[in-house]
C-alpha positions as CSV (number, residue, x, y, z in Angstrom):
1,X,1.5,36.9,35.7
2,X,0.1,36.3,32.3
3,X,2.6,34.3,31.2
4,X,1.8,31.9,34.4
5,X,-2.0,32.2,33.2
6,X,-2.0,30.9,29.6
7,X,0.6,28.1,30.7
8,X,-2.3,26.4,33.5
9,X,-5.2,27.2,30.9
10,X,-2.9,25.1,28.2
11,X,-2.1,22.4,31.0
12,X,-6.5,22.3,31.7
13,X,-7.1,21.8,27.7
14,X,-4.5,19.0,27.9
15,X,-5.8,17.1,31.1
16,X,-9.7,17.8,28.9
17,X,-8.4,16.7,25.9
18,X,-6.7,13.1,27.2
19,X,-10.0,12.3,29.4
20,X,-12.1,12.8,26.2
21,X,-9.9,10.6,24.5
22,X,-9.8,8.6,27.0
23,X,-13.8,8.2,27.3
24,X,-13.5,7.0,23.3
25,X,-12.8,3.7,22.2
26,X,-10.7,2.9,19.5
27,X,-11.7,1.3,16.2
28,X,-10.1,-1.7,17.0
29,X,-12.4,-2.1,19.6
30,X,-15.5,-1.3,18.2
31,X,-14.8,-3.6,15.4
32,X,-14.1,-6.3,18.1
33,X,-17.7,-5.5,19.5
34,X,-19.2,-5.6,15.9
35,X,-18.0,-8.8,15.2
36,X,-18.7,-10.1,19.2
37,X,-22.6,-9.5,18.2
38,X,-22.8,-10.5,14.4
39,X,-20.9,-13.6,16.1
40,X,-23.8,-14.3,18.3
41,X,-26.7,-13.2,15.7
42,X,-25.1,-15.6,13.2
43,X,-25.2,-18.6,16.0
44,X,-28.6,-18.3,16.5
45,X,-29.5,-17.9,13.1
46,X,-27.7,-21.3,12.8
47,X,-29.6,-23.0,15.9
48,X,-32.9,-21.7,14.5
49,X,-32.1,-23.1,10.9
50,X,-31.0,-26.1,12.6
51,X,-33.9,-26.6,14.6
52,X,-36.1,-26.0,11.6
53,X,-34.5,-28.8,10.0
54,X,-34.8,-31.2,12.7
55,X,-38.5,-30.5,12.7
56,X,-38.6,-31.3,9.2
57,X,-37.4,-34.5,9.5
58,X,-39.9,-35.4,12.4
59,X,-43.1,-34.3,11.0
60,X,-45.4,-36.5,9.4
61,X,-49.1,-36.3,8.2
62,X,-51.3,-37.9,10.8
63,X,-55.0,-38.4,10.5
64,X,-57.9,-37.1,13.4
65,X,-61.3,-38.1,13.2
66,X,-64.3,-35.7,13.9
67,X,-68.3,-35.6,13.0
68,X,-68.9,-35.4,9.4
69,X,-70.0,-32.1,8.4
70,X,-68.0,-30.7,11.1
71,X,-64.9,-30.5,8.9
72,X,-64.4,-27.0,8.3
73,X,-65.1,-26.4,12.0
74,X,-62.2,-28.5,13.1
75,X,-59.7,-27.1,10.8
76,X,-60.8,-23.7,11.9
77,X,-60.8,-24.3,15.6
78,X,-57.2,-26.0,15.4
79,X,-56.2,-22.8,12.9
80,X,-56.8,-20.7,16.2
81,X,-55.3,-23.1,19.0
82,X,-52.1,-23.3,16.8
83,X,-52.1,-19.6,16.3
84,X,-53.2,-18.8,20.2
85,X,-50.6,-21.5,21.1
86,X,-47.6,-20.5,19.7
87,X,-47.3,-24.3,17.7
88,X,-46.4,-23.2,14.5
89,X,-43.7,-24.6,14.7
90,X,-45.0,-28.1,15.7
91,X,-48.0,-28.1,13.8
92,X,-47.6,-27.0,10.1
93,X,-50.6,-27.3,8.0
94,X,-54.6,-28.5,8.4
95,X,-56.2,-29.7,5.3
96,X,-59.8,-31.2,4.5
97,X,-59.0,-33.9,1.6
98,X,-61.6,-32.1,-1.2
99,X,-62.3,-33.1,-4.6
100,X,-64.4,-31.1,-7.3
101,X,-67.4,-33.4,-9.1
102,X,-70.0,-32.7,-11.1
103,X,-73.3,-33.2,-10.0
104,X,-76.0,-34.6,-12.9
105,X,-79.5,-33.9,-11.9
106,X,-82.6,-33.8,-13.0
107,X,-81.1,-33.1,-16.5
108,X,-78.4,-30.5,-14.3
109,X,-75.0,-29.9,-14.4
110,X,-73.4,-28.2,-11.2
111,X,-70.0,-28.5,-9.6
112,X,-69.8,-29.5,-5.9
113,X,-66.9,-29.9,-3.6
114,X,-67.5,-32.9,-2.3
115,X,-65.0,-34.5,0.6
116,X,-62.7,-37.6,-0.4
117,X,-63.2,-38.7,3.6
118,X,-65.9,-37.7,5.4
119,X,-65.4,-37.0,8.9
120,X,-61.7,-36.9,8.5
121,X,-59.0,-34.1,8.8
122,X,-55.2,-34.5,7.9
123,X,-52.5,-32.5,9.9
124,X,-48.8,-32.2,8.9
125,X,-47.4,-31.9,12.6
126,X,-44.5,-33.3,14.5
127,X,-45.9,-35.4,17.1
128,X,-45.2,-34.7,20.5
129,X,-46.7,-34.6,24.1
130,X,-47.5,-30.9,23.6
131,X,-48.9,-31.1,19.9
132,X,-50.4,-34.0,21.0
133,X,-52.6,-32.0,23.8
134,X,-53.0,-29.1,21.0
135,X,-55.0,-31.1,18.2
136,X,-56.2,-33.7,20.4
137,X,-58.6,-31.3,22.9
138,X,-59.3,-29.1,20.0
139,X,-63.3,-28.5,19.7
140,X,-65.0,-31.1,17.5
141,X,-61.9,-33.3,17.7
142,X,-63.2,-37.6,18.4
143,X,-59.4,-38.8,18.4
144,X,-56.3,-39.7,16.2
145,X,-56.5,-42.7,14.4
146,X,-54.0,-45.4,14.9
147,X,-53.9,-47.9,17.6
148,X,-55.3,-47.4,20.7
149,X,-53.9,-43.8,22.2
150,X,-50.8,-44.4,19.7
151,X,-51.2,-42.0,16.5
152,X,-50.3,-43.9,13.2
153,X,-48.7,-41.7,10.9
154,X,-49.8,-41.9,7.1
155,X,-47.2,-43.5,5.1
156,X,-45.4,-41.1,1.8
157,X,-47.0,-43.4,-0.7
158,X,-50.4,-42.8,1.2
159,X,-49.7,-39.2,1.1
160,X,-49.1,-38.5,-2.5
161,X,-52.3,-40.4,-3.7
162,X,-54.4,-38.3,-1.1
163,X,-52.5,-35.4,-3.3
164,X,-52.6,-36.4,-6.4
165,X,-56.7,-37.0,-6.0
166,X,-57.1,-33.4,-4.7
167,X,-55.2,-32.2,-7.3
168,X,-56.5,-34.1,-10.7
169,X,-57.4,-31.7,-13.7
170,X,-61.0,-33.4,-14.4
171,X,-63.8,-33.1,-12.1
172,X,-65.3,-36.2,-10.9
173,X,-68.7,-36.5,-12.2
174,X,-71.7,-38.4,-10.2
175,X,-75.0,-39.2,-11.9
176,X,-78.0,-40.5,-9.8
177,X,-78.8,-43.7,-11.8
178,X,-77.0,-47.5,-12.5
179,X,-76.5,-49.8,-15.1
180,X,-79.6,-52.1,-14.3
181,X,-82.2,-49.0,-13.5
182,X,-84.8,-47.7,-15.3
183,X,-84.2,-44.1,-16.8
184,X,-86.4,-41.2,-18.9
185,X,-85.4,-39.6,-21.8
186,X,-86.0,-35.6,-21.1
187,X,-84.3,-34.6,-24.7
188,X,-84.0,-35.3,-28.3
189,X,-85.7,-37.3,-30.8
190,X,-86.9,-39.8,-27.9
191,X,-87.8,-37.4,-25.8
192,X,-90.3,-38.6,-22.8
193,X,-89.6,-42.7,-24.0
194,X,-88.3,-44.8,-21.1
195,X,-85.7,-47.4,-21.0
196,X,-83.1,-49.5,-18.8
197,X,-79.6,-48.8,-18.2
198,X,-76.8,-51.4,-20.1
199,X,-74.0,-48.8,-20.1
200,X,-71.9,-45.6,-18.5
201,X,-69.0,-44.0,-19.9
202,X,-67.6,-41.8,-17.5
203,X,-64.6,-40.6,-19.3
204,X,-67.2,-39.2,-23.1
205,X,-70.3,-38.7,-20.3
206,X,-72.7,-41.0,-22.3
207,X,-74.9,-43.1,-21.5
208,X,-76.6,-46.0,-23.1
209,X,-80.2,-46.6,-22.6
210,X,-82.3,-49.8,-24.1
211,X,-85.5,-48.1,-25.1
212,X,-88.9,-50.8,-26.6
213,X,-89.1,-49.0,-30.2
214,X,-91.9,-50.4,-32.4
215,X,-91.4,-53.9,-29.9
216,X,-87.7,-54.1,-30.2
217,X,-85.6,-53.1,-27.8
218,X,-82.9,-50.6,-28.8
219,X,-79.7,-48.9,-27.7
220,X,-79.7,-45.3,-27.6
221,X,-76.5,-43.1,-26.8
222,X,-77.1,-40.2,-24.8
223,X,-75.5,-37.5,-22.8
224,X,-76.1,-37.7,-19.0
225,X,-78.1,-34.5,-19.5
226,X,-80.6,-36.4,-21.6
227,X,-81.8,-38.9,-19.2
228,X,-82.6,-38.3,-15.5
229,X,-84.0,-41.3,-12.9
230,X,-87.5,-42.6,-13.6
């Protein structure tokens, strides 16, 4: 009677043991699975890529016109519609065209960021009915410019001198008077005499100013500081 015991407990173990196997796959097919998925993950890594760099190839800089002093409103409102939108990858970058310059005044100096083009915004987009709607009904937004409804892109050559002004070394400096206009000394040896304009040198920041000295008109050489608008 024993003997007849252990033999169906050892037949029960067996019949457990091959449906447990059974339930398990085999390497071989987990490795198949494995590669099934990197398979897929590395196509659509490669359809993403590849979209990217159709995009690339399709966006251009294009130019929208809004009210001056608004600028930093627009780029901001069209930061948030692209953001709110999902565009980013449509519409890749919003700048205001800025340039440092130095500001003489009143015998002053002060640096100012001044903008190259008033009332005007640049976006690095590729141009379609969507991204169209995007930028165009953004807040503060007048239109594209180009012809008629037809958005002109800016042309590379166009783009890199927009750059390269944004990006010079040397701040451009503005003084309130001409060559022709009549100036005051505020410094130095003829300080408070008053004279005309004849020259401007940008690039040393001098200026030269014909003053009357004993009923002879002279030149002097000043710095911008020296001399302010009469």
């Amino acid at each position: 009677m024993m003997m007849q015991d252990e033999i169906e407990q050892k037949e029960e173990f067996e019949e457990d043991a091959e449906k447990e196997n059974g339930s398990l796959s085999s390497p071989m097919e987990v490795n198949s699975e494995e590669q099934e998925v990197s398979s897929d993950s590395s196509e659509d890594a490669e359809t993403e890529s590849s979209a990217e760099a159709e995009n690339d190839e399709r966006r251009s800089w294009y130019v929208i016109h809004c009210y001056s002093g608004y600028e930093n409103k627009v780029r901001y409102n069209l930061e948030q519609r692209i953001e709110s939108m999902g565009m980013k990858d449509m519409i890749f970058d919003v700048v205001i065209p800025t340039q440092e310059e130095i500001e003489v005044k009143e015998g002053k100096r002060r640096v100012v960021e001044r903008h190259v083009f008033p009332g005007y915004v640049l976006v690095n987009m590729v141009m379609t009915e969507e991204s169209w709607y995007v930028v165009r009904n953004t807040p503060g937004v007048t239109g594209f410019v180009g012809m008629g409804n037809d958005p002109t892109p800016l042309r590379p050559e166009e783009v890199s001198q927009i750059l390269k002004r944004m990006e010079a070394e040397a701040p451009h400096i503005k003084v309130s008077f001409r060559v022709g206009e009549r100036v005051r000394i505020i410094d130095g040896p003829f300080h408070d005499f008053r004279g005309t304009v004849s020259e401007i040198d940008m690039e040393r920041t001098k200026v030269r100013v014909m003053v009357n000295f004993f009923g002879r008109e002279t030149p002097v050489e000043l710095d911008f500081l020296q001399v302010e608008k009469s």
